[in-house]
PADO-329095 format. One record per residue (C-alpha): x, y, z; residue number from 1; residue in three letters. Coordinates in Angstrom, 3 decimals. Example, Ala and Ser with C-alpha at 12.3 -4.5 7.8 and 13.67 -1.06 7.14 Angstrom:
BEGIN
+----------+----------+----------+-----+------+
:       c1 :       c2 :       c3 : seq : type :
+----------+----------+----------+-----+------+
:   12.300 :   -4.500 :    7.800 :   1 :  ala :
:   13.670 :   -1.060 :    7.140 :   2 :  ser :
+----------+----------+----------+-----+------+
***
This chain:
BEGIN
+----------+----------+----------+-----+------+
:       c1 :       c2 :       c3 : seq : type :
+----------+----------+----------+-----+------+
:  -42.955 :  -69.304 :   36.186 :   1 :  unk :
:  -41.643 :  -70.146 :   32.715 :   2 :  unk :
:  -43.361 :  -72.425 :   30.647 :   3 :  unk :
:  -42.865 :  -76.071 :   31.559 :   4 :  unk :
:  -42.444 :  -77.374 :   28.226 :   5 :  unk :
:  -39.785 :  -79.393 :   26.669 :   6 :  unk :
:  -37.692 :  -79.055 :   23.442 :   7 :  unk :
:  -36.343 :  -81.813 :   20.853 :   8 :  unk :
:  -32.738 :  -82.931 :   22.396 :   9 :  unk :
:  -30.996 :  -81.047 :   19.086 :  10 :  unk :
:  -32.669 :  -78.013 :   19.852 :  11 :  unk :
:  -31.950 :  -77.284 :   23.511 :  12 :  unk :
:  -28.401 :  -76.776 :   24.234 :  13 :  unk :
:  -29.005 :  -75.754 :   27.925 :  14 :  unk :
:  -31.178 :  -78.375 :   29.942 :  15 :  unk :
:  -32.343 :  -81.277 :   31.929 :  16 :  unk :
:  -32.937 :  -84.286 :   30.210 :  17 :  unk :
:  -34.834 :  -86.593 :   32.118 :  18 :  unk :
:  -33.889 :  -90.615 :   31.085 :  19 :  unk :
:  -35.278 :  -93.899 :   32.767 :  20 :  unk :
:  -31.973 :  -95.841 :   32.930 :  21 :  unk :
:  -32.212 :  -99.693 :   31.783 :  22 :  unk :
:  -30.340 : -101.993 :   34.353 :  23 :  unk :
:  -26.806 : -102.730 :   33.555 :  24 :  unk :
:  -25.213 :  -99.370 :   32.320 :  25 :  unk :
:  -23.143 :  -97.109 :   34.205 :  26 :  unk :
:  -24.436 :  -93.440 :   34.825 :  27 :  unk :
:  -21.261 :  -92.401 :   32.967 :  28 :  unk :
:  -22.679 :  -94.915 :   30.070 :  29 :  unk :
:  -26.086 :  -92.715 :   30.093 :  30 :  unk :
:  -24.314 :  -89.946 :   29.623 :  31 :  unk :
:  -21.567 :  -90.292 :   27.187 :  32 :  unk :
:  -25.194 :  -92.008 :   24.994 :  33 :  unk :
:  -26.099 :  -88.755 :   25.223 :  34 :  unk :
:  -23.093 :  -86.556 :   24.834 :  35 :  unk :
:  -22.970 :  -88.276 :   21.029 :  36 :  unk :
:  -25.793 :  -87.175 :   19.965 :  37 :  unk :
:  -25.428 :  -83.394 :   20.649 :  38 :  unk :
:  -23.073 :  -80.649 :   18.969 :  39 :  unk :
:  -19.677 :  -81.034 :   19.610 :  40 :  unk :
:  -17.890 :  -79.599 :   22.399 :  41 :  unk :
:  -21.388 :  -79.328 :   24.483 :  42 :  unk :
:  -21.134 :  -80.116 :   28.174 :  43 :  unk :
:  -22.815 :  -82.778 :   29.476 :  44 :  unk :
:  -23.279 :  -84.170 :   33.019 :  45 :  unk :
:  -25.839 :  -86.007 :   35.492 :  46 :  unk :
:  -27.304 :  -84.524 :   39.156 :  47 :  unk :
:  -27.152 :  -88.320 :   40.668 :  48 :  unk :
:  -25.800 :  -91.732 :   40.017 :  49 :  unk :
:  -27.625 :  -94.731 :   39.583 :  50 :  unk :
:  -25.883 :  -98.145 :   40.289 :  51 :  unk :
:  -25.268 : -100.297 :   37.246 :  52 :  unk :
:  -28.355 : -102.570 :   38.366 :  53 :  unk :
:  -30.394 : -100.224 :   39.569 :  54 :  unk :
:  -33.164 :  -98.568 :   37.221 :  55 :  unk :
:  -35.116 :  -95.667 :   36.592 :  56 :  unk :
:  -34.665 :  -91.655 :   37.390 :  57 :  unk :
:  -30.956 :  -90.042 :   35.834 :  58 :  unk :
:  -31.196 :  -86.137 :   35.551 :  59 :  unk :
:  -28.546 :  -85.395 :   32.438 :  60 :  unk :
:  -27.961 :  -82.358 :   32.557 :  61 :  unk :
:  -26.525 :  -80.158 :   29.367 :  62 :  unk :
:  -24.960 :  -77.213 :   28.443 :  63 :  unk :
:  -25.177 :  -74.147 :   31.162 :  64 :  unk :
:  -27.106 :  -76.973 :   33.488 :  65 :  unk :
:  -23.904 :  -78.526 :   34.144 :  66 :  unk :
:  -23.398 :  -75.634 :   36.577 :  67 :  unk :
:  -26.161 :  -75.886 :   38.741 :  68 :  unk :
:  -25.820 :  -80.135 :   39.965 :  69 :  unk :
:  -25.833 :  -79.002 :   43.271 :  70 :  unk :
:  -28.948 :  -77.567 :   43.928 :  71 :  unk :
:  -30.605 :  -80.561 :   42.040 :  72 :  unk :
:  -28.359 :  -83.531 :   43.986 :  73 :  unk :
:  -29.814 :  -82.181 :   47.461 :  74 :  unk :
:  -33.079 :  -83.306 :   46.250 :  75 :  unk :
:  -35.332 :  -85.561 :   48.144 :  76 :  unk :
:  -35.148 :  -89.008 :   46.012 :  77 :  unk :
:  -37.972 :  -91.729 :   46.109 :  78 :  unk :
:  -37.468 :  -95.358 :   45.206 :  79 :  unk :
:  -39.031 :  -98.628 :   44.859 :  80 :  unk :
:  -37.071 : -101.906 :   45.777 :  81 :  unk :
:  -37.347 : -105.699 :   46.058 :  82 :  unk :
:  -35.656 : -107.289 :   48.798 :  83 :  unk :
:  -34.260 : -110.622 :   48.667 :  84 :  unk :
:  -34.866 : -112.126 :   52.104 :  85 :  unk :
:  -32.822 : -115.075 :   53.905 :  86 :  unk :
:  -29.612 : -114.348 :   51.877 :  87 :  unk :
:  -26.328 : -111.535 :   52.205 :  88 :  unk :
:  -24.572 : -109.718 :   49.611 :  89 :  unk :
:  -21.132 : -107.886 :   50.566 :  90 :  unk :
:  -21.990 : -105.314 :   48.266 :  91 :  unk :
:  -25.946 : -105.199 :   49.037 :  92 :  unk :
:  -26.836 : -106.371 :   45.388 :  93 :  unk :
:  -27.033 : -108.801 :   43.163 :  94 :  unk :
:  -22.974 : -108.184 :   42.285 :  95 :  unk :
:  -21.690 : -108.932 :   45.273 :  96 :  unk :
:  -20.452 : -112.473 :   47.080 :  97 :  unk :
:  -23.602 : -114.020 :   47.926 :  98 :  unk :
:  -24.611 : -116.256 :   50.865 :  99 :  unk :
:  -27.750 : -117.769 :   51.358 : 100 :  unk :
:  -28.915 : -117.954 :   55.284 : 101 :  unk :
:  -32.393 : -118.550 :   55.420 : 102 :  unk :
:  -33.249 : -116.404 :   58.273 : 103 :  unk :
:  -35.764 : -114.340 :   57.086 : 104 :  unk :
:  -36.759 : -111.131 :   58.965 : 105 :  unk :
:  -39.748 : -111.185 :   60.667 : 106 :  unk :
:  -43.200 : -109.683 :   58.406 : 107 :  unk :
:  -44.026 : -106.547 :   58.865 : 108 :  unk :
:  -40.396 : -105.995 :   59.325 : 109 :  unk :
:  -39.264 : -102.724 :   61.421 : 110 :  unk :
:  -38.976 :  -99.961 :   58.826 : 111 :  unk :
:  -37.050 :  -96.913 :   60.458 : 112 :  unk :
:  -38.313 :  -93.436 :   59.645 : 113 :  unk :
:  -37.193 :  -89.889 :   60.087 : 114 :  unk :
:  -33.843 :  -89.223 :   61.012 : 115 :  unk :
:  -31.615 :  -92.194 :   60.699 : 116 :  unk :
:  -27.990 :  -92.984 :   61.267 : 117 :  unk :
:  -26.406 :  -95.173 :   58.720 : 118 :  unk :
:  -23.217 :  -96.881 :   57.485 : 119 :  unk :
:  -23.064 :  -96.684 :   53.754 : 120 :  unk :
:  -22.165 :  -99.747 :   51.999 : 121 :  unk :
:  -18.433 : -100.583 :   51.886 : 122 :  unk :
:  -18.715 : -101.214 :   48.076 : 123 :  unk :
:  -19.809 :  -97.150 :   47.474 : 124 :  unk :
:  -18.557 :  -94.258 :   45.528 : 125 :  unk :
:  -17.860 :  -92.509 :   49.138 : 126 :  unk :
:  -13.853 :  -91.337 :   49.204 : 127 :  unk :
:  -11.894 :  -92.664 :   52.063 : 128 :  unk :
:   -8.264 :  -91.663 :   52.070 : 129 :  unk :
:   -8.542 :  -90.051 :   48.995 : 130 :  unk :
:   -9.634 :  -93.249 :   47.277 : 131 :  unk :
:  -13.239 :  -94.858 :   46.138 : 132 :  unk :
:  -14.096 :  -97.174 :   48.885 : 133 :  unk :
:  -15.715 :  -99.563 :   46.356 : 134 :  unk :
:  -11.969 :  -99.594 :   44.909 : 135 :  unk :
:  -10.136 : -100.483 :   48.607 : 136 :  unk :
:  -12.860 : -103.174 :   49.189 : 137 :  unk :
:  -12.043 : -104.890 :   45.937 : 138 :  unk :
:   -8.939 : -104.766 :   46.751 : 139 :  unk :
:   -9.291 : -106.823 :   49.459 : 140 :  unk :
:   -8.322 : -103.555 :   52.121 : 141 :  unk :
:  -10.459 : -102.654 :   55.234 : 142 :  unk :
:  -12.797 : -100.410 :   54.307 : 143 :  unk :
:  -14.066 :  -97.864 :   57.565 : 144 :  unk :
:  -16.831 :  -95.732 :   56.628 : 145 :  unk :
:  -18.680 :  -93.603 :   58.982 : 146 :  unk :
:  -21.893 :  -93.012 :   59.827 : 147 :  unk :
:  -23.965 :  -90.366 :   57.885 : 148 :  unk :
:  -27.739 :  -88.871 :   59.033 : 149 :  unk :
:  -29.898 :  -89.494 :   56.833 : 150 :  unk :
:  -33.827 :  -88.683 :   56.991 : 151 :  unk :
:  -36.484 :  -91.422 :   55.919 : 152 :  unk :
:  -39.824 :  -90.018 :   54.950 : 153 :  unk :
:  -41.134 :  -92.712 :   53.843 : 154 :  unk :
:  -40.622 :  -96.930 :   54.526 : 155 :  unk :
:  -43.492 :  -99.403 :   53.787 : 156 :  unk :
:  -43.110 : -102.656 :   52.895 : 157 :  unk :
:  -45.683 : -103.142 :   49.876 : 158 :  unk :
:  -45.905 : -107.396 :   49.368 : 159 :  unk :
:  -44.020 : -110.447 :   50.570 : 160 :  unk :
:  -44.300 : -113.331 :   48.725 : 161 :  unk :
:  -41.892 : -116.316 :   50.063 : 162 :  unk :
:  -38.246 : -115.079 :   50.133 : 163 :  unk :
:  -39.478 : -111.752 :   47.733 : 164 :  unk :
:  -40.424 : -108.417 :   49.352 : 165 :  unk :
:  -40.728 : -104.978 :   48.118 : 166 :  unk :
:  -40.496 : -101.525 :   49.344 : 167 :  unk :
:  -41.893 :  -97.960 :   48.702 : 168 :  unk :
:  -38.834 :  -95.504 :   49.879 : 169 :  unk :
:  -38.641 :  -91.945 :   50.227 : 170 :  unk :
:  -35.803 :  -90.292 :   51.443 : 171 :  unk :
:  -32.916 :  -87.433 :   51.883 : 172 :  unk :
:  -30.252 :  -86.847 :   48.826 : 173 :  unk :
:  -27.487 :  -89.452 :   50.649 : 174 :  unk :
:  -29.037 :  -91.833 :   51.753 : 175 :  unk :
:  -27.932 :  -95.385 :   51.164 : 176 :  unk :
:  -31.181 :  -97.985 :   50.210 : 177 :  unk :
:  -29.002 : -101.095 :   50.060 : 178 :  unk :
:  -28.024 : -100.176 :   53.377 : 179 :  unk :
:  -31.431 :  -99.799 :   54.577 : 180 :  unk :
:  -32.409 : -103.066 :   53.177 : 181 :  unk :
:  -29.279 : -104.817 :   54.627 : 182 :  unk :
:  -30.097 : -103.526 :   58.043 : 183 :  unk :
:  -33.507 : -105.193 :   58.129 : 184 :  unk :
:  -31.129 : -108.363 :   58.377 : 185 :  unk :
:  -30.567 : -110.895 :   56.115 : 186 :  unk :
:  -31.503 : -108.828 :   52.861 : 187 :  unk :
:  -30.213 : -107.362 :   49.703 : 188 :  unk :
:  -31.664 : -104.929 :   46.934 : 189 :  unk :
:  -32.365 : -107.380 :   44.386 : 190 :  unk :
:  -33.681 : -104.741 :   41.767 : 191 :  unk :
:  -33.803 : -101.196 :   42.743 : 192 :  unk :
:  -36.035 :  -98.593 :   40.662 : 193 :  unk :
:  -35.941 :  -94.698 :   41.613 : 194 :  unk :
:  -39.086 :  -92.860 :   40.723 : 195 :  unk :
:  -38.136 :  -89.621 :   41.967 : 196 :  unk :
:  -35.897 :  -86.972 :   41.957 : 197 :  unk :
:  -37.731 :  -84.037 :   44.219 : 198 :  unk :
:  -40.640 :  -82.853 :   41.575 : 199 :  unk :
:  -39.086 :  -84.469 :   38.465 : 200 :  unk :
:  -40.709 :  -88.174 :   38.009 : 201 :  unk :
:  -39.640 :  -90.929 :   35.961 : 202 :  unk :
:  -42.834 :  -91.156 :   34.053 : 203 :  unk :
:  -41.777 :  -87.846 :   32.408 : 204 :  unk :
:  -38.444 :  -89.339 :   30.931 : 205 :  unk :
:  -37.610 :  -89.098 :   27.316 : 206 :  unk :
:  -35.699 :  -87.862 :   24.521 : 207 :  unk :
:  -36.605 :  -84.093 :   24.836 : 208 :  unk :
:  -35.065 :  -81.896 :   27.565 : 209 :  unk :
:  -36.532 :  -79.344 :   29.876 : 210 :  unk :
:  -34.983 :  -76.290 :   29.407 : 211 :  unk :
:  -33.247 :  -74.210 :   31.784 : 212 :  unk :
:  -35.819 :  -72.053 :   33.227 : 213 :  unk :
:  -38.456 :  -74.182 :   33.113 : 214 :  unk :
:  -36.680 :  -77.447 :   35.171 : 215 :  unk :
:  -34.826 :  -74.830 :   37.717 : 216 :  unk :
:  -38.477 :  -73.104 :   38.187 : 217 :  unk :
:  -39.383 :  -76.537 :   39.387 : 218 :  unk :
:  -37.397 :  -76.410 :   42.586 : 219 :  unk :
:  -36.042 :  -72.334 :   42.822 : 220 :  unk :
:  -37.751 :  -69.475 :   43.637 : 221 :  unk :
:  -38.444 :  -66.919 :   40.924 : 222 :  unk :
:  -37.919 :  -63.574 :   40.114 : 223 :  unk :
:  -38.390 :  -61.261 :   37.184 : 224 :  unk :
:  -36.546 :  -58.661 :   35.760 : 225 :  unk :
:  -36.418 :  -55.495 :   33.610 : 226 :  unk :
:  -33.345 :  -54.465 :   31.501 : 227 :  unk :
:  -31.249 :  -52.625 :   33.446 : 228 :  unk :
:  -31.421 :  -55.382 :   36.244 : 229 :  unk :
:  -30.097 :  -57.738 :   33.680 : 230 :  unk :
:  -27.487 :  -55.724 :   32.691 : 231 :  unk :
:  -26.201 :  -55.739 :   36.203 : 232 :  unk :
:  -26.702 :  -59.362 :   37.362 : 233 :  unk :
:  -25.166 :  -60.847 :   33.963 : 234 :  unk :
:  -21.945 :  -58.704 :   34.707 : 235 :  unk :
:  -21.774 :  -59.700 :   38.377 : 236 :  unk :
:  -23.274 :  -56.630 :   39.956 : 237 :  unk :
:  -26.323 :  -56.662 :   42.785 : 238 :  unk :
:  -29.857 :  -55.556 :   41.616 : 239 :  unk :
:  -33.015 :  -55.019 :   43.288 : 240 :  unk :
:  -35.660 :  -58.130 :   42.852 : 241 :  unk :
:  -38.771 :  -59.191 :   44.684 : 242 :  unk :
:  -39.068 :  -63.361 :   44.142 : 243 :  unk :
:  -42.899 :  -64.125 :   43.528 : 244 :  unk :
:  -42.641 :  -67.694 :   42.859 : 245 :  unk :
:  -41.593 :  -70.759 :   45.237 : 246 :  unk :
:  -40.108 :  -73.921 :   44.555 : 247 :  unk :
:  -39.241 :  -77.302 :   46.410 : 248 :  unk :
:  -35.961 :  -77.051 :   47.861 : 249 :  unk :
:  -34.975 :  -78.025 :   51.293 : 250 :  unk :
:  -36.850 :  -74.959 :   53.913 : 251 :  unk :
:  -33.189 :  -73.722 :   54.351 : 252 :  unk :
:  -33.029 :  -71.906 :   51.214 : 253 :  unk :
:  -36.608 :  -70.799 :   50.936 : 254 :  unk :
:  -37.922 :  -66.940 :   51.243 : 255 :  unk :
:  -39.434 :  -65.495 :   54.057 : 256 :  unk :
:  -42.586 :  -63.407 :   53.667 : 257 :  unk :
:  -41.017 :  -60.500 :   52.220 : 258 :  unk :
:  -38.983 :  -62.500 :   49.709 : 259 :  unk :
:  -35.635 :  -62.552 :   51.639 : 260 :  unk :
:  -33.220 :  -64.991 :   52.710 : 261 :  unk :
:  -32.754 :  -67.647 :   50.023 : 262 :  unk :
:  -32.002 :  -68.437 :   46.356 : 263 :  unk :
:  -33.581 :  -67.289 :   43.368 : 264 :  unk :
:  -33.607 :  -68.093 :   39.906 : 265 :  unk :
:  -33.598 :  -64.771 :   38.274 : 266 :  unk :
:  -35.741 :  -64.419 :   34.645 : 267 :  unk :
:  -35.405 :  -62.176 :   31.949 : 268 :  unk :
:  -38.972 :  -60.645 :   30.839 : 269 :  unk :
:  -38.654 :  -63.114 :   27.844 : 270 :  unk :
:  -38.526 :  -65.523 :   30.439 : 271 :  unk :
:  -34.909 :  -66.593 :   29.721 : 272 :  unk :
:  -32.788 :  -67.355 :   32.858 : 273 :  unk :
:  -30.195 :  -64.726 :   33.604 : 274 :  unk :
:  -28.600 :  -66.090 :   37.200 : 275 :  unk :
:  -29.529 :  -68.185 :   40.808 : 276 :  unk :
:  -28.659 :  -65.037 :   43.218 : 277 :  unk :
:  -28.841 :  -64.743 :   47.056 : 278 :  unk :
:  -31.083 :  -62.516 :   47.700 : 279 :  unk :
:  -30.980 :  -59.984 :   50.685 : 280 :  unk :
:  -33.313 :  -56.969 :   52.087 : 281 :  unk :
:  -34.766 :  -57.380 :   48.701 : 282 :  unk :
:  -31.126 :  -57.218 :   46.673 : 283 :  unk :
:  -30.191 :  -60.120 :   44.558 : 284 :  unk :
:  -26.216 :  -61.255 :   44.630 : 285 :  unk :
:  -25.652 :  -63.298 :   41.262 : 286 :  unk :
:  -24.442 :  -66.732 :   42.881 : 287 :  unk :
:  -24.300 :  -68.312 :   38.883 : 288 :  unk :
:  -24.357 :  -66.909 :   36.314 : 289 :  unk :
:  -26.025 :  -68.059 :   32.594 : 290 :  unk :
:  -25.234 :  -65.079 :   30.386 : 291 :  unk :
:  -21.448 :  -65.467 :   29.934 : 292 :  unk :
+----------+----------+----------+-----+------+
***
């Protein structure tokens, strides 16, 4: 595995910065912070948004990690929250029209885990029609979103004190936690922290990036190659590998026992990523590429 070490922000082009977001800016805030303070014409992007209130976890990701979001958005996410109890928020947060009810749900509440069917908040970044439906409900439109499955690791109420109650979450890369606060009754997030994205915590944030290799060798499979394999793979051609290394990712794109079946991030022997392939009775397919 490459060396898990990380680089001043100036000197990395191509990595995952890891920042603990204050409450009140946007995700797209974070980033265009950090898009200023790196060479022109760099890309810069994030694997994950945070709501304006909520705090904590934002992977940035620059340069030639702008092309793998996907494989770190489908990561398992973890999150603290404090409910506030007896009162409703149309958006589930403290932005939204509030109403205070005083019913309070009952303590211990009933915490669903595993998989879960849920209606994501009508004030959410999730497209309907083509449009944001946070946008329709502020205009005042219906807003129909269906039900998504979700899976809930992890739901334990950690104090209560008087209308105050906090959670420990862990969950799948979708899932909705104002929505599982609202559906413990009347409840809202009133502050919402995430401490986790898969193996990347929020106690490792600050102002100098992973680079490549070493935050994709987090959660991808790894294999090393010669020359002439590299010469291949950065030009789009297959090449024998053998993965020897396993990450965190989701089962469905692990290896089997004689390194088949999945994706890889492929090394140089410098330890400089050339690719993510597919790899397949021991041949690696370049899926991205990092060399062009």
């Amino acid at each position: 595995m490459a060396e898990d070490r990380a680089e001043p922000l100036a000197a990395v082009r191509d990595g995952v910065l890891l920042v603990d977001k204050p409450a009140g800016p946007t995700s797209h805030d974070v980033v265009a912070r950090v898009r200023r303070g790196l060479p022109r014409g760099t890309k810069v992007g994030h694997a994950g948004t945070l709501d304006p209130f909520a705090t904590g976890l934002l992977l940035v990701l620059l340069g030639r990690a702008t092309r793998v979001q996907r494989f770190l958005m489908g990561l398992d996410k973890s999150y603290e929250t404090v409910a506030r109890l007896g009162w409703t928020s149309t958006t589930g947060d403290p932005e939204g029209e509030l109403v205070h009810t005083g019913r309070i749900p009952p303590d211990p509440p009933e915490l669903p885990t595993g998989v879960v069917e849920q209606v994501p908040p009508a004030y959410s970044a999730i497209k309907v029609g083509g449009r944001r439906a946070y946008a329709l409900a502020r205009a005042g439109e219906a807003v129909e979103i269906p039900s998504r499955t979700v899976r809930v690791d992890r739901f334990e109420q950690l104090w209560r004190d008087g209308d105050r109650a906090a959670f420990a979450i862990a969950c799948s890369s979708g899932t909705y936690v104002r929505s599982l606060v609202m559906d413990l009754g009347d409840a809202y997030c009133l502050e919402l922290r995430r401490t986790a994205i898969g193996p990347f915590r929020v106690d490792e944030a600050g102002d100098e990036p992973l680079p490549l290799a070493a935050a994709l060798s987090r959660v991808l499979p790894t294999a090393t190659v010669g020359a002439p394999e590299v010469r291949l793979l950065a030009t789009g051609r297959r090449a024998p590998v053998r993965p020897h290394e396993h990450g965190t990712l989701p089962r469905k794109r692990g290896l089997d026992a004689a390194g088949d079946g999945g994706e890889v991030l492929v090394l140089d022997e410098a330890g400089e990523p050339v690719c993510i392939a597919e790899v397949e009775a021991g041949t690696a397919r370049p899926r991205v590429g990092f060399r062009a």
